[in-house]
C-alpha angles and dihedrals in degrees: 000000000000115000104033092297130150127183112201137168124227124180094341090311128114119223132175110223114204138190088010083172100057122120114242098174107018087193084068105033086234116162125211082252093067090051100061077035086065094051097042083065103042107039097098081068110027090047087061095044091052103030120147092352123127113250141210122197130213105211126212098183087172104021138263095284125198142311085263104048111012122198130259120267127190129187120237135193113145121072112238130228088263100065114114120257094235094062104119097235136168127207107234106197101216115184096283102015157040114229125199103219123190114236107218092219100137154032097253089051091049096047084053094057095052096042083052080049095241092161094175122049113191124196138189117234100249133050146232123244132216091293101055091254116134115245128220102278114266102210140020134233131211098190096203108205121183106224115215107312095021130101151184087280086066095042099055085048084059098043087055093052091044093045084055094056104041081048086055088049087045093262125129106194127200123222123240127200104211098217080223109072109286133046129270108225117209135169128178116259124201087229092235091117132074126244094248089049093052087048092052092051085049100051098055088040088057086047089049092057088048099051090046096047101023085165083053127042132011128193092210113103092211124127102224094052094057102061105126086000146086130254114235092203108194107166096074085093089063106123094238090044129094138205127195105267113244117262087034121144108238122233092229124118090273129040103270120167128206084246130194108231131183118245087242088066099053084062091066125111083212103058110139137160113275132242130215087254101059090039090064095053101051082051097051088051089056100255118148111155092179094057089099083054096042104030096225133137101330100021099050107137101003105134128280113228124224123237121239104291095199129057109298100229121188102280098047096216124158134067127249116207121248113220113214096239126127122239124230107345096124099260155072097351113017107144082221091071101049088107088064098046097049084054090054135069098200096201091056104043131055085215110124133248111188142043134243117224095244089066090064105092108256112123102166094301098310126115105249102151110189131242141180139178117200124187115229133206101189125137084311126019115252148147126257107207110184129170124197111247116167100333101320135087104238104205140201124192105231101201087171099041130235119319121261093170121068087204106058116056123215127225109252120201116202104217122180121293121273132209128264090251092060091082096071084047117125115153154095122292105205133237109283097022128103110281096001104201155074124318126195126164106247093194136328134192140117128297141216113235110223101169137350129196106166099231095009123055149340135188122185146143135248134216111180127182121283113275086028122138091250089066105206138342111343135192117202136177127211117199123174122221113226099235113085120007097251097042115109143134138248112215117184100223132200113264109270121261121246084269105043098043118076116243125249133293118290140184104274115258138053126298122254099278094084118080120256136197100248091179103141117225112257113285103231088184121081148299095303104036100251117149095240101046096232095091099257138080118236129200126340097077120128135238124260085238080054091250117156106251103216104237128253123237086212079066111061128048132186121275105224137198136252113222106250144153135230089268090065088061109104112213098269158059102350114141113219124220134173107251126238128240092201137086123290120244138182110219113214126189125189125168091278106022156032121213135188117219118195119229090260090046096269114152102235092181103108091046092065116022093163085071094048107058103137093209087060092058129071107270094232120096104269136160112202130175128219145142121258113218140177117218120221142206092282097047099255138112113268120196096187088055089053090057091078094069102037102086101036118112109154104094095234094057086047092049097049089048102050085065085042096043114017107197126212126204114217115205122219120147132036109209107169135012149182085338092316117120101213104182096101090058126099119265091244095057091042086054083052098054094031089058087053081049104065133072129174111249137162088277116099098249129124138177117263099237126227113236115211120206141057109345091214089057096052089058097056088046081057088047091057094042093053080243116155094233140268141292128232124192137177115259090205097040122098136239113260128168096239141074106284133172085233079094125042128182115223108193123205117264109228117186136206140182124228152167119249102228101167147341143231115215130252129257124208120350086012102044087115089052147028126315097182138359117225100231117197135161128230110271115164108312088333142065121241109225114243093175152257125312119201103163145064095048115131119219094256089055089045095062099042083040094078090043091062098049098043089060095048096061123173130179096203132044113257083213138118095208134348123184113251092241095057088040111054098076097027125139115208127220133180106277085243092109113100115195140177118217133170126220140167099242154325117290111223081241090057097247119130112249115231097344111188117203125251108179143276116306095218088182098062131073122213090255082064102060114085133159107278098255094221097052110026124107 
């Protein structure tokens, strides 16, 4: 368009972008492009973290400008006259006032904010509901600021003390990086406390932290007290109090974000504040560490925690219990819907209380909000007119019916809101219970949101199934009247002209005319970039007629690991699986058949026909890559116990072992499909499609499931379970048939104690010490060798090493029994030594495989050392 204009279309919504060019933070050279660029990206993530909340917007119309001459910032709360009518908004009364806030509840709204530059977006921390009232809040903020001669190294200090205490009181907190120079602290509430009640707890929980580290943090807000501490601010979960939403762009010289961060990150030397740029690509991988907070893409349904539910005293001792129920996903236990439980006695009505996915909205990106009309025949006949908004059906009761005559107005009685499941309900309620009757759908459908304002009005337009009582197409405008709260009135309106009425549905996200980060994720193939690393590309290509060619076997090879520890994870975007102790498999489907294919090219079919039902599989070409695994006694997977089926082809002997040794295949990867070679692809978008993929069937395959947390922690959890480790692998890396560091295998440690009983000297640098320790462990009035350990000394061990020994001599082995190998230029030595090594596994011989030194257990005495019991052999 002329001018610098761009007309786009987001989520069914048409915008004019103006001034795309325009420099927002001249230190960057950021335009206000980029900008809309940034939440586009980030609104699957930022939308969930700031639904239904009022918000106030910091405005930078001319950019933030320099060091030297800033720009000029205003504050903004109320929405203007030129706001369009389809911004989701609530009317918030203050104590002179009534306010009109937007809700940041979807893409549209967001791309309007940063076309307006409103470069900050604050929220409180509660919602309001259908009715414009505000709700209990539903999750609680510690705001850390270092105070002069702090910094974010203090801060984080003080984040890890206060996360100990809010998990004693039930509480997991998530890590914020400000974007400013300190760390945002949230954790879920269940929403059954007041504002005034969460800041109270705050509050003593800031006190606590400053009685306990006086040198470190302070809950006075005073100047003069901060000075080489941090800040423990409270009082942003005050009702009438906002903090930065997480994902917002900051208003300082560069493009910071308020950006969720891992624990594991914080422990990082190399924590910093996050740019635009950085955010967007944790988001494109798939990382979202507030969904647990927000509930959003990766966090629907994780469970909300209580807040303390006694009075928080100074030490803040004590633990509340966390019930297992999901927040705010339009079901079963959203606290929104508490109105219409504790109507309700579920075991004596067929109403419904959850809410199927496929009532959620998403209808492949396009905005297609349900709504249903239900005639009911209760004491009195009336109409139930309910519309979906985030994840509820907000209703109205209709005694006169729905409108036909645009000059007459019917009463509409807002009733509590009911769950997304409701709109398939037809049945009796029966006699005694809330609205006994009959209940039929009148018509259903999806409707057009013209304009939104949560307790005040609402215009839309339906669109019901054909042969419905709405017969056809119908605007219709809610307005409420000001007297009672549930009073309002149903007008039947003209169709909206080409200009009023919004346009039709369209893919989320902005058209082509913003600017978008087009970095490619890292190629992890070869030279050339190719997926398989051999410069060409084999099998999944498609037809010129656009047939799906069915994919080769000779094409695809196993991507592989590279052995690693936690230390070899960078910061970011790395997806962690168990890993599996089985044998790997290409899956490979054609029209007729599926075929595994071993990690040398071996067919495996025959081997496991229960995996390769054809019926059981999607019927598309794919090629998909998992580990197939048998799962012992104990639960877990048992790769001696799989060797019994590895090697058995005649039909009978196969028979017989899958009853003996039923197999599992464990799905991890998604290569080719429908005619798509996804190998090039990042890891994030193959899980998703991978994910799409899969369906249960009555094959023994399951999904490999992502495991979010810190990754040090999941290994001991592995650990616990006598699981072999865990995998990580690069979210951005792709897939290449061939061995790559994108995906690491991190292997349990496992650690034993033992008595030193003899050594083997050392060749070549260490000729003068000790080349291996002979490792044993107590058994009766001798010692059974475990084996020998060479590795993990440092230089300094090494040469006291040979001084220890050589003051501990023995003529004859206090060993049982010592390999001769080991044995012929031993040197013994009194069983008095206790050591500490770690190794991978039991050998069936009962030796430990690859032990590394760590180092001597001085406060242990040989008696004490015995097998571990729970991984011995």
């Amino acid at each position: 368009m002329p001018n610098g204009k761009e007309r786009v279309r987001v989520d069914g919504r048409e915008l004019v972008l103006t001034n795309l060019e325009k420099i927002m933070y001249p230190e960057t050279g950021t335009t206000k492009a980029d900008v809309l660029a940034y939440y586009a990206a980030v609104a699957p993530v930022l939308i969930p973290a700031a639904r239904n909340r009022p918000a106030t917007r910091k405005r930078w119309v001319h950019g933030v400008g320099t060091a030297d001459a800033p720009g000029e910032m205003f504050f903004q709360k109320n929405l203007d006259h030129s706001t369009p009518g389809w911004v989701p908004r609530a009317a918030i009364t203050h104590k002179d006032r009534t306010i009109q806030y937007p809700l940041v509840n979807d893409p549209a709204t967001l791309t309007w904010l940063a076309q307006i530059a409103a470069l900050e977006i604050h929220v409180p921390q509660w919602r309001v509901d259908s009715h414009g009232n505000a709700m209990p809040p539903d999750r609680l903020v510690l705001d850390l600021d270092p105070g002069e001669g702090a910094g974010l190294a203090e801060c984080v200090e003080v984040a890890r003390l206060a996360r100990t205490i809010l998990q004693d009181v039930g509480l997991d907190p998530v890590p914020v990086t400000s974007g400013s120079k300190g760390i945002h602290l949230y954790a879920a509430l269940d929403g059954s406390q007041s504002s005034d009640r969460i800041s109270d707890f705050a509050r003593e929980l800031a006190r606590s932290l400053e009685a306990d580290h006086p040198d470190l943090a302070v809950s006075d807000m005073k100047k003069t007290l901060r000075t080489g501490k941090v800040l423990v601010d409270w009082s942003q979960n005050n009702a009438a109090k906002t903090t930065i939403v997480p994902y917002s762009l900051r208003g300082r010289l560069r493009p910071t974000v308020a950006a969720p961060r891992t624990w594991r990150e914080l422990s990082s030397a190399s924590l910093h504040q996050l740019d635009f740029q950085e955010v967007m690509k944790r988001v494109a991988a798939g990382k979202d560490p507030f969904a647990p907070v927000s509930g959003g893409r990766h966090g629907a349904g994780a469970p909300a925690a209580h807040a303390p539910d006694r009075q928080a005293d100074h030490r803040l001792s004590g633990r509340a219990e966390i019930p297992p129920e999901p927040a705010g996903d339009g079901g079963d236990a959203d606290p929104r819907l508490e109105k219409y439980r504790t109507k309700r006695d579920r075991a004596a009505t067929p109403e419904p209380f959850t809410a199927d996915r496929h009532h959620a909205g998403d209808d492949g990106g396009t905005r297609q909000e349900k709504f249903v009309i239900q005639e009911h025949h209760a004491s009195r006949l009336h109409y139930d007119f309910r519309l979906e908004r985030d994840g509820v059906l907000v209703s109205w009761a209709l005694p006169k019916g729905v409108p036909t005559s645009k000059t007459k107005n019917h009463l509409a009685v807002q009733t509590e809101d009911h769950p997304l499941d409701y709109a398939d309900f037809e049945g009796d309620i029966p006699k005694g219970q809330y609205g006994a009757g009959t209940v039929s759908i009148w018509d259903h459908g999806h409707y057009e949101c013209e304009k939104w304002i949560a307790g005040k009005e609402v215009i839309a337009t339906l669109t019901g199934a054909e042969g419905g009582g709405l017969g056809g197409p119908r605007r219709f405008a809610l307005i409420h009247t000001g007297r009672a709260d549930d009073q309002w009135l149903i007008h039947l309106m003209d169709p909206a002209g080409p200009q009023g009425r919004p346009g039709p549905p369209r893919p989320a996200g902005t058209a082509d005319n913003t600017d978008k980060d087009t970095d490619e994720a890292a190629d992890d193939g070869g030279e050339d970039g190719s997926a398989d690393g051999r410069g060409h590309r084999e099998g999944g290509a498609e037809t010129a007629a656009g047939n799906e060619r069915a994919p080769h076997a000779s094409g695809f090879s196993p991507m592989l690991a590279t052995s690693g520890t936690v230390a070899d994870l960078p910061d970011l975007d790395w997806q962690i699986e168990l890993k599996w102790d089985g044998v790997r498999a290409l899956v490979i489907g054609d029209a007729t058949t599926v075929r595994l294919i071993s990690r040398n090219g071996i067919d495996m079919s025959v081997s496991y026909p229960e995996l390769t039902d054809r019926s059981c599989w999607p019927e598309q070409g794919f090629v998909a890559d998992g580990e197939i695994i048998a799962v012992g006694r104990s639960g877990r997977p048992d790769f001696g116990l799989l060797q019994g089926r590895m090697k058995l082809s005649r039909a009978a002997d196969v028979a017989r072992a899958q009853q003996s040794t039923p197999v599992r295949l464990m799905l991890f990867d998604l290569l080719f499909d429908a005619g798509e070679d996804l190998r090039r692809q990042p890891l994030s978008e193959r899980r998703r499609r991978l994910e799409q993929f899969f369906r249960p069937s009555a094959a023994p395959v399951e999904l490999s499931g992502v495991i979010d947390g810190d990754v040090a922690h999941i290994l001991e959890s592995a650990a616990e379970l006598g699981l072999e480790g865990v995998m990580a692998k690069r979210t951005d890396g792709r897939y290449v048939g061939q061995r790559s560091r994108s995906w690491l295998k991190l292997k349990v440690e496992r650690t034993q104690e033992v008595v030193v009983g003899g050594w083997r000297p050392g060749k070549g640098g260490r000729r003068e010490s000790v080349g291996s320790l002979l490792l044993g462990i107590p058994d009766g009035s001798k010692l059974r060798y475990v084996g020998r350990v060479g590795s993990g000394f440092s230089t300094r061990e090494l040469k006291e090493l040979r001084q220890q020994l050589d003051a501990l001599p023995r003529k004859t082995s206090p060993f049982r029994d010592v390999p001769d190998a080991d044995a012929a230029d031993a040197n013994w030595v009194s069983a008095k030594l206790v050591g500490e090594v770690t190794f991978g596994e039991w050998t069936g011989s009962g030796k430990l495989r690859h032990p590394v030194w760590r180092g001597w257990r001085l406060d242990k005495a040989p008696a004490d050392v015995v097998a571990d019991p729970a991984a011995g052999p």
